[in-house]
C-alpha positions as CSV (number, residue, x, y, z in Angstrom):
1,X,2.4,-71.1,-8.3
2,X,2.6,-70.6,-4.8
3,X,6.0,-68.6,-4.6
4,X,4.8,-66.8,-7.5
5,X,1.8,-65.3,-5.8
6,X,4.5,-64.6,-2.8
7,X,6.7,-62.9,-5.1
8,X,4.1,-60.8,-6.4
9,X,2.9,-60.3,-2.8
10,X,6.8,-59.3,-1.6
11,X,6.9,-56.9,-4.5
12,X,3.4,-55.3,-3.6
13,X,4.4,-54.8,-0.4
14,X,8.2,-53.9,-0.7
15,X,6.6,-51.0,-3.5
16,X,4.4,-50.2,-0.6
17,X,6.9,-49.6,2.4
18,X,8.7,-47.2,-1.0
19,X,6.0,-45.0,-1.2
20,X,5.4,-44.9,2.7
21,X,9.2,-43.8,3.1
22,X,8.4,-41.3,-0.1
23,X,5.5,-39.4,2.0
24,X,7.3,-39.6,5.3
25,X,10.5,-37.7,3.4
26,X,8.1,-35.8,1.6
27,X,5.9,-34.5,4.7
28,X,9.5,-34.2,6.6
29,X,10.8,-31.5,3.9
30,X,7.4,-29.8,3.9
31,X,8.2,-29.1,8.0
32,X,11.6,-28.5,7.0
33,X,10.5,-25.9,4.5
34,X,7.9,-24.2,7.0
35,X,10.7,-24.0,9.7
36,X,13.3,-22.3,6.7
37,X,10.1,-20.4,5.7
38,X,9.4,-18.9,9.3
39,X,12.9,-18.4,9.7
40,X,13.4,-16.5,6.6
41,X,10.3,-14.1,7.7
42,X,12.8,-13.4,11.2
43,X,15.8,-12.8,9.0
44,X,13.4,-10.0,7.1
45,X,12.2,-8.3,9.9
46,X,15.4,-8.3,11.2
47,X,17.3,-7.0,8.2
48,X,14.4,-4.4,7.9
49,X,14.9,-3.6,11.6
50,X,18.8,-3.2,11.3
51,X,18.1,-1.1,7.7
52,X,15.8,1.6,10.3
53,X,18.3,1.5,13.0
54,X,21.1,2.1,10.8
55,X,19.4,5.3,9.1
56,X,18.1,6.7,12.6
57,X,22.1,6.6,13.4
58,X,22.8,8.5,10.3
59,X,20.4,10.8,10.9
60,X,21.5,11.4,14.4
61,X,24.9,12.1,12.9
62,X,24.0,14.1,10.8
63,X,21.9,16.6,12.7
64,X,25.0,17.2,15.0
65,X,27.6,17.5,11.8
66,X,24.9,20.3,10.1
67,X,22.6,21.0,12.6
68,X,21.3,24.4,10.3
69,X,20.6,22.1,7.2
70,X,18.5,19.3,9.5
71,X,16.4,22.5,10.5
72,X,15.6,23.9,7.6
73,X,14.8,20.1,6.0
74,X,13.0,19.8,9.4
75,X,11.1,23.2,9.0
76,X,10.2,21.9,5.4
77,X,9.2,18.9,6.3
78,X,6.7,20.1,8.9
79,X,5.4,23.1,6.5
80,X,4.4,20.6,4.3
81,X,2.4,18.5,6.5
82,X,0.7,22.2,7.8
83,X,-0.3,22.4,4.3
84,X,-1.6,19.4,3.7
85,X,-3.7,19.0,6.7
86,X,-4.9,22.5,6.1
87,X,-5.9,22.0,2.4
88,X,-9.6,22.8,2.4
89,X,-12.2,20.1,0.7
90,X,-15.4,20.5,-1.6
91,X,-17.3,20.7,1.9
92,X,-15.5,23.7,2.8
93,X,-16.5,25.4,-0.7
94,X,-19.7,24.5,-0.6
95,X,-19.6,25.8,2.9
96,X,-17.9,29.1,2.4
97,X,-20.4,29.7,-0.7
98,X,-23.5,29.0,1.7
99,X,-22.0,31.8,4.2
100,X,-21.2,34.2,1.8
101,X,-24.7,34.2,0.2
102,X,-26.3,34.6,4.0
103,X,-23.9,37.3,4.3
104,X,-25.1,38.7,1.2
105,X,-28.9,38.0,2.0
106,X,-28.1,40.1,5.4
107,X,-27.3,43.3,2.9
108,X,-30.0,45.6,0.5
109,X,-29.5,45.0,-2.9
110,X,-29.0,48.9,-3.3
111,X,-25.6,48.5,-1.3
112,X,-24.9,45.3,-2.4
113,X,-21.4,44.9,-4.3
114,X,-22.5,43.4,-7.9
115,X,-19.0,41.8,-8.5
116,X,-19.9,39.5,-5.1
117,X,-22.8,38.8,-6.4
118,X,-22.3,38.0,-9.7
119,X,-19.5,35.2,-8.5
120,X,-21.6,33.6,-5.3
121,X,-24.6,33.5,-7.9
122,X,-22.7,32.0,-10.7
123,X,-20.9,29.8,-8.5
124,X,-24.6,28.8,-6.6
125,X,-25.7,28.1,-10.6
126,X,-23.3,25.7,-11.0
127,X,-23.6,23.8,-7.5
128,X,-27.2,23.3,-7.9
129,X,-26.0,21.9,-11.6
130,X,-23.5,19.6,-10.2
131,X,-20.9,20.7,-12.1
132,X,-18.4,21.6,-9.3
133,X,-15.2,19.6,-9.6
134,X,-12.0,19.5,-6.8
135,X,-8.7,18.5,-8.1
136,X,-6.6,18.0,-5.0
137,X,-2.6,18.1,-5.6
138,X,-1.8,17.7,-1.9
139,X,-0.9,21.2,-0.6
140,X,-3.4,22.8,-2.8
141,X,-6.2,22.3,-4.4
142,X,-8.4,23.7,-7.1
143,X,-12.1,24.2,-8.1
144,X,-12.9,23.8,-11.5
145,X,-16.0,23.6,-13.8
146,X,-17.4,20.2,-15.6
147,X,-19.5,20.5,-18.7
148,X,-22.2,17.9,-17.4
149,X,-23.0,16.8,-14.1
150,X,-21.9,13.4,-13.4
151,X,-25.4,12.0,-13.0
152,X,-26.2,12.9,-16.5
153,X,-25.4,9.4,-19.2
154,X,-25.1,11.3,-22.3
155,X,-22.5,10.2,-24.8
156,X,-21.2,13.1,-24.8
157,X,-20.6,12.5,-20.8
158,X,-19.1,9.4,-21.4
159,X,-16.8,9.9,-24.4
160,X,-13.4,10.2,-23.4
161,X,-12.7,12.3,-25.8
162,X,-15.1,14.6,-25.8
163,X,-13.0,15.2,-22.2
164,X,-12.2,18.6,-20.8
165,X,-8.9,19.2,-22.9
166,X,-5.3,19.5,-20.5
167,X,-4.4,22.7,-22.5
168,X,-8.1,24.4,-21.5
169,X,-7.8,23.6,-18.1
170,X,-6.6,26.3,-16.6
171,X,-9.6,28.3,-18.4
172,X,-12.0,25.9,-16.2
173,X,-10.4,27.2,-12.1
174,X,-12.8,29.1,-10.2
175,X,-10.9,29.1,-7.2
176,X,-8.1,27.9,-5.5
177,X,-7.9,26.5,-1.8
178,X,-4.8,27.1,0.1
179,X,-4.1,27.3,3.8
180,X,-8.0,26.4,4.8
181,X,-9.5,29.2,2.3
182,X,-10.5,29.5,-0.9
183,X,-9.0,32.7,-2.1
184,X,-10.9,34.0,-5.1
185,X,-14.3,33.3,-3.3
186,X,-12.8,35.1,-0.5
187,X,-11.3,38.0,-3.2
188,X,-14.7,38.5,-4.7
189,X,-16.3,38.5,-1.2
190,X,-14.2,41.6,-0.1
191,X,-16.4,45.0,0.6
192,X,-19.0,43.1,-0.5
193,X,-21.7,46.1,1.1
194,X,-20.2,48.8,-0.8
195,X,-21.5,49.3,-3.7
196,X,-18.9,51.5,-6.3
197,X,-22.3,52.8,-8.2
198,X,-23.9,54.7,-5.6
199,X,-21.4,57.0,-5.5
200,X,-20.7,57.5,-9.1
């Protein structure tokens, strides 16, 4: 009875030390894997590093071998980044429309030219309607009008189909902002104080 209950006691124990040599070899892979994992993060960095290094060679080369094709890439590169850092926002439109109206408050209505005011009065309609809309494609953008303010719930509002259509689009631009202006605001805004009926 007595060698049985130190058999089963030896076997307890023996399964015992198992398992403690299991988690020791299981928390020693776990380090082993952090260390592989850290040193897989160097080997990145450094294989992104070389990749840089590698093309600023290249393009170093390449600017001496065709010096004229690097500055007109170069000279492309930058005009882009003028344009896009000079492509006017909704602020600026709302803005430009504010100052053309004072303009326009500064002149008598008998010299005042009706196209300009026709436009900045339309155009102050459908600001205090919330129906002004910018779609910005990078260098450019446009100003285009909604059917319902965003505020309003409607179903109509929210149906997607019930959308502006793509094809009808272009039917919906009221201006276009390029290279910090908006050109048709500033197209209608030309001789605005001469009035072509006066003299007619």
């Amino acid at each position: 009875m007595i060698s049985l209950r130190c058999n089963l006691f030896k076997s307890k124990f023996s399964n015992l030390s198992i398992k403690k040599l299991k988690f020791s070899s299981l928390t020693q892979e776990a380090t082993l894997e952090k260390e592989t994992t850290l040193q897989k993060w160097g080997k990145h960095w450094k294989g992104v590093y070389q990749d840089y290094k590698d093309v600023a060679i290249d393009l170093k080369k390449n600017c001496k071998e065709r010096p004229i094709r690097a500055l007109i890439k170069l000279a492309m590169m930058g005009s882009c980044y003028y344009l896009y850092s000079t492509n006017p926002d909704e602020a600026s439109f709302k803005e430009a429309l504010l100052q053309n109206e004072a303009r326009l408050a500064f002149v008598g209505e008998s010299i005042r030219n009706p196209v300009s005011v026709k436009h900045v009065e339309h155009m102050s309609e459908c600001l205090n309607e919330n129906i002004i809309r910018r779609l910005t494609l990078g260098l450019v953008s446009f100003i285009w009008l909604d059917n319902y303010s965003d505020l309003c719930k409607q179903y109509k509002t929210t149906c997607t189909y019930l959308k502006p259509k793509y094809l009808e689009f272009h039917q919906r631009i009221v201006d276009v902002g390029f290279l910090g202006k908006w050109w048709i605001l500033d197209h209608k805004m030309k001789d605005y104080d001469i009035n072509d009926n006066e003299f007619q």
